[in-house]
C-alpha positions as protocol buffer text, in pm:
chain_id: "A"
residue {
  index: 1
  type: UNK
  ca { x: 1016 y: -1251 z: 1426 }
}
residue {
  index: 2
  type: UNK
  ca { x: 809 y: -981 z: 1555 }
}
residue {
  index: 3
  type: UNK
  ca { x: 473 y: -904 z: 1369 }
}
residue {
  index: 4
  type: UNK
  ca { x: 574 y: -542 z: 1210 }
}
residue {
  index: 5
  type: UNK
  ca { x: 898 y: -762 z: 1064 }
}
residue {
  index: 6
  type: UNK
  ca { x: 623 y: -1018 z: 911 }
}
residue {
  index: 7
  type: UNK
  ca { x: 404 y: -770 z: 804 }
}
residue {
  index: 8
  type: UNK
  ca { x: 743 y: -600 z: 644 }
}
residue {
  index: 9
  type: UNK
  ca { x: 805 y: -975 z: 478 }
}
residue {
  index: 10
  type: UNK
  ca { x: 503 y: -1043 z: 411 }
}
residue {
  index: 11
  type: UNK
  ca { x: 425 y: -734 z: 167 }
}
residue {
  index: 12
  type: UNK
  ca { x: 692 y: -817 z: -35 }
}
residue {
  index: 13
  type: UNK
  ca { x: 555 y: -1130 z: -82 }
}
residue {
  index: 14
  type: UNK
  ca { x: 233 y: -1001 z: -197 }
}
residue {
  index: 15
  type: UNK
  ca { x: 353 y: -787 z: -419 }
}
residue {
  index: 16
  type: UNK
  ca { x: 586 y: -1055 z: -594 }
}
residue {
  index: 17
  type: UNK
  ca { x: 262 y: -1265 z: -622 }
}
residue {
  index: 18
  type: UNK
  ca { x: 126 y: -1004 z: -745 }
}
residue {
  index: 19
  type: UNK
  ca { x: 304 y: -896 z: -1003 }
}
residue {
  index: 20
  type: UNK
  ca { x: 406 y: -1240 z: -1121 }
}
residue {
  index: 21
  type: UNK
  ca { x: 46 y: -1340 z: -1162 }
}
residue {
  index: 22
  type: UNK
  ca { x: -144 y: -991 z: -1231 }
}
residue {
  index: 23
  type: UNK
  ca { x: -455 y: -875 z: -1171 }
}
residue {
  index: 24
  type: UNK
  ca { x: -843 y: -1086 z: -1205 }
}
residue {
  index: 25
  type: UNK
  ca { x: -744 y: -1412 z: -1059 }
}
residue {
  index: 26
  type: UNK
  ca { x: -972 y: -1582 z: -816 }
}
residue {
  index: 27
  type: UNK
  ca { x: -822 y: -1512 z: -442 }
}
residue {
  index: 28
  type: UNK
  ca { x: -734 y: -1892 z: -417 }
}
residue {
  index: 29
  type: UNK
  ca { x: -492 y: -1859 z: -690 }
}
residue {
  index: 30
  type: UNK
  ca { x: -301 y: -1511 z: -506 }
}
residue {
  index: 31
  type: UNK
  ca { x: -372 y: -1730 z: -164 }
}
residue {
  index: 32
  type: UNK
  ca { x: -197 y: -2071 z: -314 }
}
residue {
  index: 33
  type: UNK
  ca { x: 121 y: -1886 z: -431 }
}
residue {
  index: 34
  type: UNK
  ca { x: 144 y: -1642 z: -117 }
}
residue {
  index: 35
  type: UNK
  ca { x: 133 y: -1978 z: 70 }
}
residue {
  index: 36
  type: UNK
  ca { x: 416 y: -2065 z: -160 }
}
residue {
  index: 37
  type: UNK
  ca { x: 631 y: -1789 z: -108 }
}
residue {
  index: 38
  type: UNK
  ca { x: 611 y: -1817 z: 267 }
}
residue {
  index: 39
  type: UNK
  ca { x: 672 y: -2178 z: 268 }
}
residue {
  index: 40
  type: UNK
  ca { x: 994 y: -2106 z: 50 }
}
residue {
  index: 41
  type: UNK
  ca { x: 1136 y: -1882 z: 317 }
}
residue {
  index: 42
  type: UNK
  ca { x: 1081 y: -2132 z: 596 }
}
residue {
  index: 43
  type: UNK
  ca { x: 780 y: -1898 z: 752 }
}
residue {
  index: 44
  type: UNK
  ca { x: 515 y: -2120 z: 951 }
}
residue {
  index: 45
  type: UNK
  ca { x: 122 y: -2070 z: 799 }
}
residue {
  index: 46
  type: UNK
  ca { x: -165 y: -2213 z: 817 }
}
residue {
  index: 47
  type: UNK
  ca { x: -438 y: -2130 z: 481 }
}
residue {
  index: 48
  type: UNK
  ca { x: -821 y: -2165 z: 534 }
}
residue {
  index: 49
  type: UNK
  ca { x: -825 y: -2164 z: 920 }
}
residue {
  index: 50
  type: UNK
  ca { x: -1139 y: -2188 z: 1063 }
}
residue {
  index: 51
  type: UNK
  ca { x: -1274 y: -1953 z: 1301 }
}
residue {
  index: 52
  type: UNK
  ca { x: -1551 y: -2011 z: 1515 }
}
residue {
  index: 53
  type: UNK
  ca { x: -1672 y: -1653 z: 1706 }
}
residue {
  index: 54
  type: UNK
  ca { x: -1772 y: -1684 z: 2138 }
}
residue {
  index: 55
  type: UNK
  ca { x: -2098 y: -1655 z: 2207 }
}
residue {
  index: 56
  type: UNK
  ca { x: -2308 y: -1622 z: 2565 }
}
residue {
  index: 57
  type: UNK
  ca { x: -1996 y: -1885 z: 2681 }
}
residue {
  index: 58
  type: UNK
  ca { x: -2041 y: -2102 z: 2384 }
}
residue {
  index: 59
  type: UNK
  ca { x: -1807 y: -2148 z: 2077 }
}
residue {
  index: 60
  type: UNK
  ca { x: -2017 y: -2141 z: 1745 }
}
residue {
  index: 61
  type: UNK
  ca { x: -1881 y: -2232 z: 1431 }
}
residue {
  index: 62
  type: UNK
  ca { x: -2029 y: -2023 z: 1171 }
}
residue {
  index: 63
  type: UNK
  ca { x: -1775 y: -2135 z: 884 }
}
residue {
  index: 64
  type: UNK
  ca { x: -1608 y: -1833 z: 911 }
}
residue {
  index: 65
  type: UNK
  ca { x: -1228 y: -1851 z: 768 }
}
residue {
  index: 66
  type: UNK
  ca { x: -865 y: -1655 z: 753 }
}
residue {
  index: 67
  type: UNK
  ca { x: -717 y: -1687 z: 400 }
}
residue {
  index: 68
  type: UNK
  ca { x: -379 y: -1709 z: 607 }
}
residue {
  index: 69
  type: UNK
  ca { x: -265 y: -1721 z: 974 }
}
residue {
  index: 70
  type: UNK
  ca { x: 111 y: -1656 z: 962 }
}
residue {
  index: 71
  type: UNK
  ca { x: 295 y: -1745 z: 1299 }
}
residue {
  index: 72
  type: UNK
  ca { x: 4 y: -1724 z: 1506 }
}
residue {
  index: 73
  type: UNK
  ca { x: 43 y: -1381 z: 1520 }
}
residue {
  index: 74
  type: UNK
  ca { x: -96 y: -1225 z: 1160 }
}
residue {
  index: 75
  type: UNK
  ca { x: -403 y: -1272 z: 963 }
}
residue {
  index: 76
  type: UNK
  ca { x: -402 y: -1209 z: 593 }
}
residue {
  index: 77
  type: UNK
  ca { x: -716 y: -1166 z: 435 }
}
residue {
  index: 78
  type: UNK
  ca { x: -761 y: -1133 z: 26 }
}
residue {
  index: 79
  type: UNK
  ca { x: -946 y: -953 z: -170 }
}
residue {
  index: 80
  type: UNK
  ca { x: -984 y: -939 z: -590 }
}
residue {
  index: 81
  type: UNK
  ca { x: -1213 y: -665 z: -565 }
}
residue {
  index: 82
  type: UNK
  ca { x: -1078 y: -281 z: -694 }
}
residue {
  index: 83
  type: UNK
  ca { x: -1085 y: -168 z: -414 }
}
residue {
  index: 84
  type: UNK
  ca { x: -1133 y: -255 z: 2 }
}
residue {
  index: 85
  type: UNK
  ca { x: -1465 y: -120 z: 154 }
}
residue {
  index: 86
  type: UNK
  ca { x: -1572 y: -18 z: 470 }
}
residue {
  index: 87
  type: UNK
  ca { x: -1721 y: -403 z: 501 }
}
residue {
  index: 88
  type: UNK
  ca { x: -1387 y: -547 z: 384 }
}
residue {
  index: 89
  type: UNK
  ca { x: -1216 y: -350 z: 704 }
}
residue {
  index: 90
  type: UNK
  ca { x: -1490 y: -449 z: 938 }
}
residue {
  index: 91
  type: UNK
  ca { x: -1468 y: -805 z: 897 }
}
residue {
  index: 92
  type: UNK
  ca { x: -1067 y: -784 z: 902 }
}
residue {
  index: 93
  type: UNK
  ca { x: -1096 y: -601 z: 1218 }
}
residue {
  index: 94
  type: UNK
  ca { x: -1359 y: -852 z: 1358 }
}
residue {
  index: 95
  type: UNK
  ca { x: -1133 y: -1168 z: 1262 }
}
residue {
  index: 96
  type: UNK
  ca { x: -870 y: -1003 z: 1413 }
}
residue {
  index: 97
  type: UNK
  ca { x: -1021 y: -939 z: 1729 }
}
residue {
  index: 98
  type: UNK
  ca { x: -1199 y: -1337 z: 1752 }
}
residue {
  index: 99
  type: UNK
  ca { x: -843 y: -1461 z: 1678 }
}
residue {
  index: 100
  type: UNK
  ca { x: -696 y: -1196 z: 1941 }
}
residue {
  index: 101
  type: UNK
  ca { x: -427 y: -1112 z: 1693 }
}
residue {
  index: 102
  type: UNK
  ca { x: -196 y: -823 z: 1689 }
}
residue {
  index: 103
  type: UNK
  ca { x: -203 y: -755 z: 1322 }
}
residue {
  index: 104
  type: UNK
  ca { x: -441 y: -812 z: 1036 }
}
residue {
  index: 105
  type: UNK
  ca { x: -354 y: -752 z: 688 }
}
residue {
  index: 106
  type: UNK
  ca { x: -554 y: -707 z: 371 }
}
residue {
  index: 107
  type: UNK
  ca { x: -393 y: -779 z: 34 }
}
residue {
  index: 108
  type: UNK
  ca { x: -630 y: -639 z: -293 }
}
residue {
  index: 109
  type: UNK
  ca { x: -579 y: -721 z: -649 }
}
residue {
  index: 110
  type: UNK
  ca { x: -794 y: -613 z: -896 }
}
């Protein structure tokens, strides 16, 4: 599966999370039940991966995390905020870029 036909998957996931659970629940909860979903349709993940950033040739953990690496190949990153900020898109972009993935996702709920 190609990462536009995960991403496809993948919101309808989010939004069945979403609307099953509603809005002002911490992101672990949205994160624990997205995991669900995707372990229900036989989708490989991995939650809370850590990801160290390359430095002057040296690889320095920082405790940086993705919520969710699906397949390798896209990082979802939640949010219970109202809405995503220019901050929120930076630091998807930058995980995205340390994890040389081809997509990044951001899932809100507010």
């Amino acid at each position: 599966m190609d990462e536009n036909e995960l991403g496809e998957r993948l919101l309808g996931f989010a939004l069945k999370v979403h609307r099953t659970l509603g809005p002002g629940l911490l992101e672990s909860a949205y994160e624990a039940c997205l995991s669900h979903e995707l372990s229900k349709a036989g989708i490989e993940h991995r939650r809370q991966v850590a990801l160290p950033i390359l430095y002057d040739g040296a690889r320095i953990d920082l405790g940086y995390r993705l919520d969710l690496l699906i397949e390798s190949k896209v990082i979802v990153e939640l949010k219970s905020v109202r809405a995503l900020t220019d901050v929120h898109r930076a630091q998807l972009l930058s995980y995205r870029d340390w994890a040389a993935t081809a997509l990044a996702t951001c899932s809100i709920s507010t």
